[in-house]
MISE-607251 format. One line per field, with one value per residue (C-alpha): residue in one letter; residue number from 1; chain; x, y, z. Coordinates in nm, 4 decimals. Layout:
residues N
code: [A_...] $
pos: [NUM_...] $
unit: [A_...] $
u: [X_...] $
v: [Y_...] $
w: [Z_...] $
//
This chain:
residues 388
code: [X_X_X_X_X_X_X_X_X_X_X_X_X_X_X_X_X_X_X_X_X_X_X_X_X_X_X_X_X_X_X_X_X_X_X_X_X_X_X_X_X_X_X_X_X_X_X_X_X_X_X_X_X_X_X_X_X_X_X_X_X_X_X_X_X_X_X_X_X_X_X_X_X_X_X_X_X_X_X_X_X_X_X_X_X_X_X_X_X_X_X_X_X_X_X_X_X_X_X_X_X_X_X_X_X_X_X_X_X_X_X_X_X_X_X_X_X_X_X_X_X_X_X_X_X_X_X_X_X_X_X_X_X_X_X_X_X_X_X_X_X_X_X_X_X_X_X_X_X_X_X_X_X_X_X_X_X_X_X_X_X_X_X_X_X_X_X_X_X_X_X_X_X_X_X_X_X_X_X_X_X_X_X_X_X_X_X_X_X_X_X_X_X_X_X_X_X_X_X_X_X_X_X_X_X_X_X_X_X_X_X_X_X_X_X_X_X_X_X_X_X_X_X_X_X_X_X_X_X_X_X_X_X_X_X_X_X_X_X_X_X_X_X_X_X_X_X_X_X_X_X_X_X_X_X_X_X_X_X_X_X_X_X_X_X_X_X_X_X_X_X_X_X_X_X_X_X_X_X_X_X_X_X_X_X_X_X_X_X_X_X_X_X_X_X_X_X_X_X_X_X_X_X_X_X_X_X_X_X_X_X_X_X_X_X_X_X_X_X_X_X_X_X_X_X_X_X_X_X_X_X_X_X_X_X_X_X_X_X_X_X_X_X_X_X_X_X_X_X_X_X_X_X_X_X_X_X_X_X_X_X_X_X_X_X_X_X_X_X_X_X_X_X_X_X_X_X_X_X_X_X_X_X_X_X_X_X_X] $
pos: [1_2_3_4_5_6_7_8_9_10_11_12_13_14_15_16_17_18_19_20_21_22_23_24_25_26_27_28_29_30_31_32_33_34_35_36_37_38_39_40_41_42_43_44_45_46_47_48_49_50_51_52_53_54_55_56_57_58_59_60_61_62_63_64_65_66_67_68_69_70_71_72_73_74_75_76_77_78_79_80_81_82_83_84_85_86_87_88_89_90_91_92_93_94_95_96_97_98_99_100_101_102_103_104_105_106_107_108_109_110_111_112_113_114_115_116_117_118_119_120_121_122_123_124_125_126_127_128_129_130_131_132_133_134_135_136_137_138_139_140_141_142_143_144_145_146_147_148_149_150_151_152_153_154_155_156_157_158_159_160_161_162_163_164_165_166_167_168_169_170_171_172_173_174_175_176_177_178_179_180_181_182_183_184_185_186_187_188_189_190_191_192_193_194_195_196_197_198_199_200_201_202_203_204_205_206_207_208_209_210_211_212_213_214_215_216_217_218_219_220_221_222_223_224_225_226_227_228_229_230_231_232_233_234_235_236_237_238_239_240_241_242_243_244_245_246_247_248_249_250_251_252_253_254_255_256_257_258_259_260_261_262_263_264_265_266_267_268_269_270_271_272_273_274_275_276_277_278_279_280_281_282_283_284_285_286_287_288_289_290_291_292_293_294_295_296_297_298_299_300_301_302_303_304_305_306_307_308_309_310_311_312_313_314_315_316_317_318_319_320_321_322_323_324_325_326_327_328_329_330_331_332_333_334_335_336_337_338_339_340_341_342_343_344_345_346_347_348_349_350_351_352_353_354_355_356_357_358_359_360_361_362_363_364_365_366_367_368_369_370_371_372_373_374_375_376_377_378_379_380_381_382_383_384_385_386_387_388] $
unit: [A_A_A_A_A_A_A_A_A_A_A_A_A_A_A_A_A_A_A_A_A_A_A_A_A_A_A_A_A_A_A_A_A_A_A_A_A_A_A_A_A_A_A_A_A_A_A_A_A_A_A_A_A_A_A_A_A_A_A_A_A_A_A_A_A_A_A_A_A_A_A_A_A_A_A_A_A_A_A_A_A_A_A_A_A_A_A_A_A_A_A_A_A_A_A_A_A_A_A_A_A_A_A_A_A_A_A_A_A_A_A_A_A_A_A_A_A_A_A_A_A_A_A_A_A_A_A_A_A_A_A_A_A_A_A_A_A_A_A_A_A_A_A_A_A_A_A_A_A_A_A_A_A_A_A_A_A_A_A_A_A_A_A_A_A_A_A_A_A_A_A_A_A_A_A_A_A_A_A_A_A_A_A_A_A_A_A_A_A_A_A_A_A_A_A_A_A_A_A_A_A_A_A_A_A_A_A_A_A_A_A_A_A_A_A_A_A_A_A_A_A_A_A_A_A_A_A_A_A_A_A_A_A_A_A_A_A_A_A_A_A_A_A_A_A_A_A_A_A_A_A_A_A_A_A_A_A_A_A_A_A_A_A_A_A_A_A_A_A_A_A_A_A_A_A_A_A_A_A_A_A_A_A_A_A_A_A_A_A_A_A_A_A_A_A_A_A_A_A_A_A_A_A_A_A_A_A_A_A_A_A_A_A_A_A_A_A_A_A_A_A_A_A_A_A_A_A_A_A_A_A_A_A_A_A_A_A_A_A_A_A_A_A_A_A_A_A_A_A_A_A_A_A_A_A_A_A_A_A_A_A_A_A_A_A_A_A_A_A_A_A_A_A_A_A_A_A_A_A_A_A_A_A_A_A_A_A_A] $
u: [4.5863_4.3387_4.0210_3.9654_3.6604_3.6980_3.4630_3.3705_3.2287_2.8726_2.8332_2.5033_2.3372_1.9959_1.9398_2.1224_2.0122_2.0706_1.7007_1.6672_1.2714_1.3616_1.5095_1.2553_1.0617_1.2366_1.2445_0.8870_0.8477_1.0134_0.8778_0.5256_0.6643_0.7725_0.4361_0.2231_0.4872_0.4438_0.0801_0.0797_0.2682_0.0161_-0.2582_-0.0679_0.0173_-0.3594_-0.4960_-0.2521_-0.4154_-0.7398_-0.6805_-0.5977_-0.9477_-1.2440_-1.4246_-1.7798_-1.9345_-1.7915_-1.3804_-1.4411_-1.5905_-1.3209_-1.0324_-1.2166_-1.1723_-0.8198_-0.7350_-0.8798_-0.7173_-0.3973_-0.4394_-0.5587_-0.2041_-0.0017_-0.1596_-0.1225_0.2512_0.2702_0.1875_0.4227_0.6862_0.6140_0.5751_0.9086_1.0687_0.9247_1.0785_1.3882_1.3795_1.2978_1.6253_1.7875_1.6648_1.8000_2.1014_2.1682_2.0819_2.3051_2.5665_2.5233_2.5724_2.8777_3.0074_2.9404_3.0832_3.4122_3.3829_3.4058_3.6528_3.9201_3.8142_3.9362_4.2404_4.3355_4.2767_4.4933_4.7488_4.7224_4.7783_5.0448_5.2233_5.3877_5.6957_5.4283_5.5801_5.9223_5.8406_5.6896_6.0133_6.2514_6.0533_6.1232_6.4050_6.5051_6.5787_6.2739_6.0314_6.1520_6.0560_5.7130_5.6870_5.8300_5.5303_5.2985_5.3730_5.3617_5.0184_4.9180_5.0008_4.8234_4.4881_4.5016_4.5291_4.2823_4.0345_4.0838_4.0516_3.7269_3.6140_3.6809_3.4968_3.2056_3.1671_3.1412_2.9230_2.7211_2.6889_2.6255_2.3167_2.2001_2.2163_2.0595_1.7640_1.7410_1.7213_1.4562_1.2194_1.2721_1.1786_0.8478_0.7548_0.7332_0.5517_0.3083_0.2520_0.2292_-0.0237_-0.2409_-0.2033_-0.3192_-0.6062_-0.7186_-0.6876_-0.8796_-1.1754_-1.1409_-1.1518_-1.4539_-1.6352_-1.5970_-1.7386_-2.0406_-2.1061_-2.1068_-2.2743_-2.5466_-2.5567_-2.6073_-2.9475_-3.0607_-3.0207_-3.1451_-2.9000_-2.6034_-2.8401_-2.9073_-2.5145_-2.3906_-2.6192_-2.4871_-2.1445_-2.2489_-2.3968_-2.0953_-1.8865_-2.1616_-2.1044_-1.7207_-1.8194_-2.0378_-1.7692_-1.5134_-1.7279_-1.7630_-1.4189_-1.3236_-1.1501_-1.3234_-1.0087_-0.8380_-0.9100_-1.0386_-1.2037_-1.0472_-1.3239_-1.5621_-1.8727_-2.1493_-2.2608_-2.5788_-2.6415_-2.6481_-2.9681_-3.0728_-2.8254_-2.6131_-2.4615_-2.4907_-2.1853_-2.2199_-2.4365_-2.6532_-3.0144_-3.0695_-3.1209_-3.1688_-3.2758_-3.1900_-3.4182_-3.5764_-3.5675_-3.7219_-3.6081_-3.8537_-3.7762_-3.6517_-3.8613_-3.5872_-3.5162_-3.2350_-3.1649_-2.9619_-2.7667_-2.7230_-2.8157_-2.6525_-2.6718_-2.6046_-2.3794_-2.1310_-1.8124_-1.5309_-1.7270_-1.6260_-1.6935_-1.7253_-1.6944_-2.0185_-1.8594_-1.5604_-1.3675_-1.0607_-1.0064_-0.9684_-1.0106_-0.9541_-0.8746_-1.0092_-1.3507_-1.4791_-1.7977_-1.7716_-1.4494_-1.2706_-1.3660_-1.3249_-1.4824_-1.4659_-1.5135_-1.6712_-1.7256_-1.9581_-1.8586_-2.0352_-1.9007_-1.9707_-1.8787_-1.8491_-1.7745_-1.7474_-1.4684_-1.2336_-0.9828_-0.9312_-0.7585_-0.7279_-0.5057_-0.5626_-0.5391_-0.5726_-0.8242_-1.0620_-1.3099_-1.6504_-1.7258_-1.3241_-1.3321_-1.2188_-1.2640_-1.4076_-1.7010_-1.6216_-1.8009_-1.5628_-1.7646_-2.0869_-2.3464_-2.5050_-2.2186_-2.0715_-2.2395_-2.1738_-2.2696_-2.3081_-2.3892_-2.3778_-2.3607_-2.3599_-2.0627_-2.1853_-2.5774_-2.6626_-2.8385_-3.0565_-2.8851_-3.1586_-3.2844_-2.9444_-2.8871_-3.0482_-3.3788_-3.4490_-3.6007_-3.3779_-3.0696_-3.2950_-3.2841_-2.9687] $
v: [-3.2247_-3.1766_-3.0012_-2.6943_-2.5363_-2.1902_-2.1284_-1.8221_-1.7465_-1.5840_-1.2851_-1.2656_-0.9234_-0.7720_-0.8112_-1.0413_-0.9960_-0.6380_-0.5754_-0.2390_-0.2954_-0.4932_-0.2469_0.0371_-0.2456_-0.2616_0.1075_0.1314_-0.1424_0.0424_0.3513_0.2062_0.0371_0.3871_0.5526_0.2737_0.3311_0.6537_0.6566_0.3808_0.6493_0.8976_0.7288_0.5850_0.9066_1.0266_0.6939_0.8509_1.2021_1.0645_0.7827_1.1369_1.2798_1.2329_0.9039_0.9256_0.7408_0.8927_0.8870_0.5538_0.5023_0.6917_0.4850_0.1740_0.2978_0.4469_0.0661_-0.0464_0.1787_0.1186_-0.2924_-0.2487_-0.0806_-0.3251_-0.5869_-0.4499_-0.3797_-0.7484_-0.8372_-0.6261_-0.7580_-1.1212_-1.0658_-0.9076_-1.1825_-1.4474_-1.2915_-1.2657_-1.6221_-1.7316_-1.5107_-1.6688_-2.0700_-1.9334_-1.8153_-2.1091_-2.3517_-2.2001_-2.1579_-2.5426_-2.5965_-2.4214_-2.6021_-2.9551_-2.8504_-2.6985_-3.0671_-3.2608_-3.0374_-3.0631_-3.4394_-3.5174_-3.3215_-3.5163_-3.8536_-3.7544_-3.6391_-4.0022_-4.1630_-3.9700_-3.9618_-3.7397_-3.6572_-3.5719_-3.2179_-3.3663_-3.6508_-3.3369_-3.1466_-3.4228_-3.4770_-3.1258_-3.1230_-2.7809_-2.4690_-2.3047_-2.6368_-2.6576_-2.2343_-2.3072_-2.6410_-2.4625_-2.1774_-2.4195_-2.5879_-2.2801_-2.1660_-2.5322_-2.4793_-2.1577_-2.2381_-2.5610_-2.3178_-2.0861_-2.3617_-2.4909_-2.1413_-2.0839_-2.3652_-2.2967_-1.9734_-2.1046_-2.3710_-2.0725_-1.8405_-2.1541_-2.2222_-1.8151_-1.8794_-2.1643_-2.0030_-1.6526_-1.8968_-2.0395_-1.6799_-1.5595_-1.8948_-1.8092_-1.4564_-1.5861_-1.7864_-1.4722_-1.2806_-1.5050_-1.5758_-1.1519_-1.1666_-1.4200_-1.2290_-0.8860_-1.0372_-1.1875_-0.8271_-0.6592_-0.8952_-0.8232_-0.4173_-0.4819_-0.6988_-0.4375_-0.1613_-0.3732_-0.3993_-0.0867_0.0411_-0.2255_-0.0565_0.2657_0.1168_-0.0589_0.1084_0.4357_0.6180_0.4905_0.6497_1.0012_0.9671_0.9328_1.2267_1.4374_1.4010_1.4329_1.7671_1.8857_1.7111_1.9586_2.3105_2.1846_2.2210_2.4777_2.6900_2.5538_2.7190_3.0176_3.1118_2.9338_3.3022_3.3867_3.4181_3.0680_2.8208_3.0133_2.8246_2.6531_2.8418_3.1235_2.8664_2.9500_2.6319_2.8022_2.7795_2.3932_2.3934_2.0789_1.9479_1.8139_1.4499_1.2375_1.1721_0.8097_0.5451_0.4466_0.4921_0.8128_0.7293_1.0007_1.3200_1.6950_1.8827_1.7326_1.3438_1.1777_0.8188_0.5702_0.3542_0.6590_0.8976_1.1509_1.4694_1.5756_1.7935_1.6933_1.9445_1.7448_1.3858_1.0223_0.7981_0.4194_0.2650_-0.0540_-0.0029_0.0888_0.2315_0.5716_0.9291_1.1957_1.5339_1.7090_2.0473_2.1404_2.3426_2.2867_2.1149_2.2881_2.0348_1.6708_1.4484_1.3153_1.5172_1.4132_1.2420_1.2774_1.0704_1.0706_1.4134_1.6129_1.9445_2.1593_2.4946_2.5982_2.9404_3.2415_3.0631_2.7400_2.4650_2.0528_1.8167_1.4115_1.2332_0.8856_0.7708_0.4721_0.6584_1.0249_1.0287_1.4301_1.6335_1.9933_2.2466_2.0247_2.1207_1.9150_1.8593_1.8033_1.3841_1.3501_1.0398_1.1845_0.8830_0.5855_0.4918_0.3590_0.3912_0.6244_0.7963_0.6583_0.4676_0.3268_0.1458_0.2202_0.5059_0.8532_1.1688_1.4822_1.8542_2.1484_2.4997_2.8458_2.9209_2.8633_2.7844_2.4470_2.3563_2.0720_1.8711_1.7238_2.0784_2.0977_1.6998_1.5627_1.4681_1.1431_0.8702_0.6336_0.8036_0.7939_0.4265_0.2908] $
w: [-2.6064_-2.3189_-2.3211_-2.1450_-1.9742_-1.8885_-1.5604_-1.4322_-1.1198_-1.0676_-0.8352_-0.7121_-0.7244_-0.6348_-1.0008_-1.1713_-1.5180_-1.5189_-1.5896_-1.5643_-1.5535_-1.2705_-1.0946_-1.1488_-1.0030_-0.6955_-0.6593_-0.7266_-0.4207_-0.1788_-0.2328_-0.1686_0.1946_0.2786_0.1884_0.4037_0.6504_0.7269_0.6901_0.9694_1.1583_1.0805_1.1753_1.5142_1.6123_1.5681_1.7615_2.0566_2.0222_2.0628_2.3746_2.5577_2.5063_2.6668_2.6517_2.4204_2.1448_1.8878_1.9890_2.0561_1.7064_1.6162_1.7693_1.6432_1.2813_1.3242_1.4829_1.1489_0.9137_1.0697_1.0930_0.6887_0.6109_0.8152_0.6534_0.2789_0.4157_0.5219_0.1888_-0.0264_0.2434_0.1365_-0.1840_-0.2401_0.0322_-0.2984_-0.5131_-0.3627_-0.3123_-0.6611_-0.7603_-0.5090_-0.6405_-0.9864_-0.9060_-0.6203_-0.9707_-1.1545_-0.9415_-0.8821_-1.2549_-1.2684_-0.9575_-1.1425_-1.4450_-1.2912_-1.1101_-1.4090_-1.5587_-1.2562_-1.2542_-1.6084_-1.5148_-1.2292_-1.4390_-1.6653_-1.4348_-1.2364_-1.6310_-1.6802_-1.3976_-1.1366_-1.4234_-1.7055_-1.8054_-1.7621_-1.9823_-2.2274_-2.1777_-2.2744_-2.5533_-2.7241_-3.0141_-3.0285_-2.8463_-2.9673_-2.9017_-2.5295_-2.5004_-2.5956_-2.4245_-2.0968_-2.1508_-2.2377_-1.8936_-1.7050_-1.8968_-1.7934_-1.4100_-1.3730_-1.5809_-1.3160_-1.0197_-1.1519_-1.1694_-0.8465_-0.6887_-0.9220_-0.7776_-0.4658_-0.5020_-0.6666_-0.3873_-0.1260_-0.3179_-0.3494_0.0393_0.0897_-0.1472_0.0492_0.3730_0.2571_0.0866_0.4375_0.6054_0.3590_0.4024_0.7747_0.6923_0.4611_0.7832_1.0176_0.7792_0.7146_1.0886_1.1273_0.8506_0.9848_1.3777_1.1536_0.9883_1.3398_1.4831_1.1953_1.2556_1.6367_1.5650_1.3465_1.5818_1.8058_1.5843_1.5266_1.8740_1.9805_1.6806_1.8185_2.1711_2.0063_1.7969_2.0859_2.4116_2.5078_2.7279_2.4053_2.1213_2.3449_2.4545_2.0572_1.9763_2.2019_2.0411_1.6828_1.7939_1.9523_1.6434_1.4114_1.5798_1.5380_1.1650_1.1571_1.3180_1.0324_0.7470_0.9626_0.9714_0.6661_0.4528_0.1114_-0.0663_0.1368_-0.1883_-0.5062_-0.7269_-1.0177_-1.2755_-1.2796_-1.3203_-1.0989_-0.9317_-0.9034_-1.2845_-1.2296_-0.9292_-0.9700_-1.2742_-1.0836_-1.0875_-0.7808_-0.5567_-0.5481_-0.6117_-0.4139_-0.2030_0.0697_0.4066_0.5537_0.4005_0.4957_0.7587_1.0646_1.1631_1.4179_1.5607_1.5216_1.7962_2.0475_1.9708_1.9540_1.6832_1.5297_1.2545_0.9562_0.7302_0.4830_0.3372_0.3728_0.0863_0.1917_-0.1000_-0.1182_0.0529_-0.1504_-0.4093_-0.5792_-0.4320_-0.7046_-0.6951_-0.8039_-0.9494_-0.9892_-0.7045_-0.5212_-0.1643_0.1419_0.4220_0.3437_0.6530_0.9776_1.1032_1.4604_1.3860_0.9954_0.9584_0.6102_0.5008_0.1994_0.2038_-0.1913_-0.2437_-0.5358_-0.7292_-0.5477_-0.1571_-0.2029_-0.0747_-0.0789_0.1965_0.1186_0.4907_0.6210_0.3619_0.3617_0.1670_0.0494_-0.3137_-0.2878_-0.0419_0.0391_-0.2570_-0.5254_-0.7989_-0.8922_-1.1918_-1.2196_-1.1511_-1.0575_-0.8497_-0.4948_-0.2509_-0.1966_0.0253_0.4375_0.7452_0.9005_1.1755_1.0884_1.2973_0.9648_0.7818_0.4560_0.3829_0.2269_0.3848_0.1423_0.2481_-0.0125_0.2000_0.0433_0.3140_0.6410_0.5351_0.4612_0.1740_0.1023_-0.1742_-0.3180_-0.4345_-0.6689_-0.7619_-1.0572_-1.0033_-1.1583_-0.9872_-1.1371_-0.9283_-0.6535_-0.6226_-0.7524] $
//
């Protein structure tokens, strides 16, 4: 008696294994392509608000970090794109071997059978018919027969099936290598245009240090972009974001942890250029750190502002217990949205150069509402913080 291999066909699915982990995987995927999706979006529709306004130093520093905020996203989109598109295609290599496996074994199988078949001869079940002695031995030799025809057809329509599920694999594998191509290609063209926006951004941050009419011209906007913020705490309402505690920040004059690590700049009060000659007055201090590095909240409070500031960039502004407030400007990204609470040395975003025209720096102001207050009064005063 012959040998029989059952086949069975393989359906290819967007997970195979019925991995649920998998899955979650997947879902977890596509929910972060949707989020840098619409903060591209976001931060399109903001470059368009500001090509509308009037040309100065700062919207033009502006636009230069919106260009690179938005190239950033496209390119960590690019790159969950192709790393999804790899994995697709390793699923697809396993399931196009496998499928190929099944093919060759189905192959042999039908193989065998038609060997036999050409031994035997065209009359085989006849010959196994006539060789029956009873009633009963030609019933089951007839259903044997039959069971034999059908298993054959089944096999040859399994095959059949298996050969085009195998040639769909091969061409979606094809697509998806196409698709790896593109994005890689996209990638490269958004890394190219990042380093172009910086480039930029360095050069006209250069114009501003060395010419004249730039320095008095960027100035002039950062003291318009100032009353902009001194009339936000003025008509910011006392009861807008309570507090998350009754703690008096003013218990903790000079206790209190530094925002970041780092070395100050430039200090609160009066500065005068050294190269132009010219004064301006600073509310509050900026503390030059390494870019990316962690923000912290200095008290605890909740957030009432925390988005794009004309000539403060990434800004979070907290307000704390008895109307004191604590601004942290010139992030890369903000890790706290409007009327969350916060806690005392909560991370709350990470260090940039949005808005600056000193690089990745951090620029703090405490205020007791609209007065500002110099922070080096209420941070801790050790030397060693001074200087890391």
């Amino acid at each position: 008696m012959a040998f029989f291999v059952v086949a069975t066909g393989l359906v290819i699915a967007d997970n195979p294994t019925g991995d649920s982990t998998s899955t979650e995987s997947s879902e977890v995927t596509k929910e972060k392509l949707q989020a840098i999706e619409n903060e591209i979006e976001a931060l399109r529709n903001e470059a368009l608000r500001l090509s509308a306004q009037e040309d100065s130093i700062v919207t033009m520093l502006a636009q230069f970090d919106l260009q690179y905020q938005m190239k950033s996203h496209e390119i960590e989109l690019l790159e969950l794109k192709q790393e999804k598109t790899e994995g697709d295609i390793h699923t697809l290599e396993q399931n196009f071997n496998k499928l190929n496996d099944d093919l060759q074994q189905q192959k042999a199988y039908l193989t065998n059978r038609l060997v036999e078949a050409y031994k035997q001869g065209q009359l085989n079940y006849l010959k196994l018919l006539l060789r029956v002695n009873s009633a009963a031995d030609l019933i089951r030799s007839y259903q044997y027969i039959t069971f034999l025809a059908k298993d054959d057809n089944r096999k040859v329509l399994s095959y059949r099936n298996s050969m085009n599920q195998l040639d769909e694999t091969r061409m979606r594998l094809q697509q998806e290598n196409r698709n790896l191509a593109a994005l890689k290609q996209d990638l490269e063209q958004a890394h190219a245009e990042l380093l172009h926006s910086r480039q930029e951004k360095l050069k006209l941050l250069a114009a501003v240090q060395e010419q004249r009419e730039m320095h008095l011209s960027a100035l002039s906007d950062l003291s318009r972009a100032a009353s902009q913020l001194q009339s936000f705490f003025s008509n910011v309402p006392e009861d807008s974001a309570p507090a998350v505690t009754t703690a008096s920040l003013i218990r903790y004059k000079g206790l209190l942890d530094w925002p970041v690590h780092g070395r100050i700049i430039r200090d609160f009060g009066i500065y005068r250029h050294p190269r132009f000659g010219t004064t301006t007055v600073n509310n509050g201090i900026e503390i030059a750190a390494d870019e990316g590095a962690d923000v912290h909240a200095v008290f605890e409070g909740r957030v009432v502002f925390s988005e794009w500031f004309k000539g403060y960039g990434e800004c979070i502004i907290l307000s704390h217990s008895d109307g004191f407030y604590t601004l942290y400007a010139h992030n890369s990204e903000l890790l706290v949205k409007q009327g969350d609470a916060v806690q005392r040395g909560q991370t709350i975003a990470h260090v940039g150069s949005t808005g600056s025209l000193n690089g990745a720096t951090l620029y703090f102001e405490i205020r007791k509402k609209d007065q500002p207050l110099n922070p080096s009064d209420w941070l801790r005063r050790s030397l060693a913080a001074l200087n890391q």
